[in-house]
N, C-alpha and C positions, 0 to 999 in steps of 0.2 A: 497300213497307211505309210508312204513312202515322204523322206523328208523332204522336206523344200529346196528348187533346186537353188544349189549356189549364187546362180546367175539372176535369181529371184529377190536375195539379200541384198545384192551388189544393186540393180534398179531402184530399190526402193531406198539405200542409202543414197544415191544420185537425187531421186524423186525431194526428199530431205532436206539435202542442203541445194538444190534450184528455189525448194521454196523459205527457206534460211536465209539464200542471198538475196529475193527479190525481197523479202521481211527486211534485210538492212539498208536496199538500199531505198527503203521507200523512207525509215525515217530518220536513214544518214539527212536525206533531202525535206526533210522534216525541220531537223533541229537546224538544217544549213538556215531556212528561212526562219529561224525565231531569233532575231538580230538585238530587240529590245530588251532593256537591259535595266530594269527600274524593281522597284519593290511593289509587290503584290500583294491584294483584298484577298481573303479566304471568307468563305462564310460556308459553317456547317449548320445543318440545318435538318429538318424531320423529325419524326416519333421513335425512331430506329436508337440503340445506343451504338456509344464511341463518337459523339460531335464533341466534349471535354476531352477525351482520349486522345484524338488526333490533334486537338488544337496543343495537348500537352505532350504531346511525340514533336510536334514541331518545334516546341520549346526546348527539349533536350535535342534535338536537332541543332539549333541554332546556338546556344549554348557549346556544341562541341566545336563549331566555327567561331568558337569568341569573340560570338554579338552581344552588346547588351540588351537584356533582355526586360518587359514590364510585362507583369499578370496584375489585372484587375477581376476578381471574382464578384460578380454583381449579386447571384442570389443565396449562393452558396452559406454556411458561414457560422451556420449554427452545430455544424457537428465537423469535426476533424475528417480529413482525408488523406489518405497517401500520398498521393503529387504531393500536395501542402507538403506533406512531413518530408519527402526525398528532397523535393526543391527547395524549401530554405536554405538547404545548406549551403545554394549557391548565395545568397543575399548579400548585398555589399554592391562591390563593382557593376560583376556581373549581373546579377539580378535583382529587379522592384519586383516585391510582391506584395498585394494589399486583398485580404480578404473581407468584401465589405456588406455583404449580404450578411441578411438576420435571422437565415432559412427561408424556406417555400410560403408562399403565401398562405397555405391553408394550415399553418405553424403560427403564424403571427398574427393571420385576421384584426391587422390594423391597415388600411389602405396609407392613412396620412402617414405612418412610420415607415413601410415602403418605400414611398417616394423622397422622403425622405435620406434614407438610407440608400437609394437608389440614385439620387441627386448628387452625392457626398462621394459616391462613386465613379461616377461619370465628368467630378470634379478633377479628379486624379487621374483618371484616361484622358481626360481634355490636354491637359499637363503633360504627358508622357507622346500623346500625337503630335504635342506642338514643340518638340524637343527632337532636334537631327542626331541625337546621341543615342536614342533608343533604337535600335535595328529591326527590334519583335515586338511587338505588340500584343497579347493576347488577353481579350476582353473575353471571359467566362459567362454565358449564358445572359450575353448580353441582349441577345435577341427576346426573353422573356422580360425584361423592362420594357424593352420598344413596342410589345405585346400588348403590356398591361396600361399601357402609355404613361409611365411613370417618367421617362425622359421623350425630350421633343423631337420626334425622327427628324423633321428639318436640319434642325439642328446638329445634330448625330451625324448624315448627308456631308455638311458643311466641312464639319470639323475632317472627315474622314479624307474628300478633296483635297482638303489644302493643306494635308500630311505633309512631310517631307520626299522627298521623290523616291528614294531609297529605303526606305522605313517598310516594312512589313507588317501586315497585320491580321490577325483569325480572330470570327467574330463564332459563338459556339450559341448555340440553344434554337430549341422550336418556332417554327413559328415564324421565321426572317422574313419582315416586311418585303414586298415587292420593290419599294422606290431604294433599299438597300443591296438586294441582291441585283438591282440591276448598276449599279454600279461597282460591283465586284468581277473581280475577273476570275475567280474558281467561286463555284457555287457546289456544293455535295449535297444530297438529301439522304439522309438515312430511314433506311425501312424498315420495318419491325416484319419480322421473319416467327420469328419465334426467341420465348424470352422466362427466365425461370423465375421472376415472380410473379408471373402467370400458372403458377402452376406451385403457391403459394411457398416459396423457396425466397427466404429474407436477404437481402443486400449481404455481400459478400465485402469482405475486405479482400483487397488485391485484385478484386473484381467491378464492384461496383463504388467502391468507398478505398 
């Protein structure tokens, strides 16, 4: 077997960076047109995990850019988690954190405690939208309230429009009604691929909790 000629290397590094430059300058010309300049709807969403995960990467995100920050945990609340335990530490200034969930529904099997408690949360997101001091936003699993219609999507809609124009905000959980993700401007859906408690392997700290 005789090696590759020289002159073979050299094409193919050529081949490389023609297709390297015409990669920059498609989305040099990209970002030239994205002029606007406002705060953005996330809504993650699907059966898949990491929709908490990313809305809580965004949060240490924005936190290193010293925004102030509000977490509202809607369903969360009955057993500790990591975020929780790392993110306190910023509370004060920096960061609202309110975790107001009682756990999963099928934990509580009280409907009216739910809504309830899901009410009392949605009090305190109202509050934190309607405030130009807050930069981040992140509503945890909020999308399974709007689910189980424990709060009034209308309403929810409403509130979320007439944010502050700069205000940022990620909505996390299953299930994201239609009349929300269409008024979002990043929409994710996460897949489930494969997943280890399927394969009866219990919640993991640093992983799942």
């Amino acid at each position: 077997m005789t090696d590759k000629p020289e002159w073979r290397d050299m094409d193919e590094a050529s081949r490389y960076r023609d297709r390297a430059q015409r990669k920059k300058e498609l989305v040099d010309r990209r970002i030239a047109r994205a002029t606007i300049d406002r705060g953005v709807l996330v809504v993650n969403t699907g059966n898949g995990k990491g929709k908490s995960s990313s809305g809580f990467g965004m949060l240490a995100r924005s936190l290193g850019h010293g925004f102030r920050c509000g977490v509202v945990q809607f369903i969360k609340g009955s057993f500790s988690t990591g975020e929780e335990a790392f993110f306190r530490r910023f509370e004060g200034d920096e960061l609202d954190y309110h975790v107001m969930g009682e756990g999963y529904t099928w934990e509580t099997q009280d409907r009216e405690r739910d809504i309830t408690a899901a009410m009392a949360a949605w009090g305190i997101a109202e509050r934190m939208l309607g405030d130009d001091t807050y930069d981040y936003v992140l509503l945890d699993e909020l999308n399974i309230a709007l689910v189980k219609g424990y709060i009034p999507l209308d309403r929810v809609v409403a509130t979320l429009l007439a944010r502050p124009e700069r205000q940022h905000v990620a909505i996390t959980g299953r299930g994201a009604p239609d009349d929300l993700v269409a008024i979002a401007d990043t929409v994710t859906e996460m897949r489930v691929v494969k997943h280890a408690f399927q394969a009866g392997i219990k919640a993991q700290k640093g992983i799942e909790l």
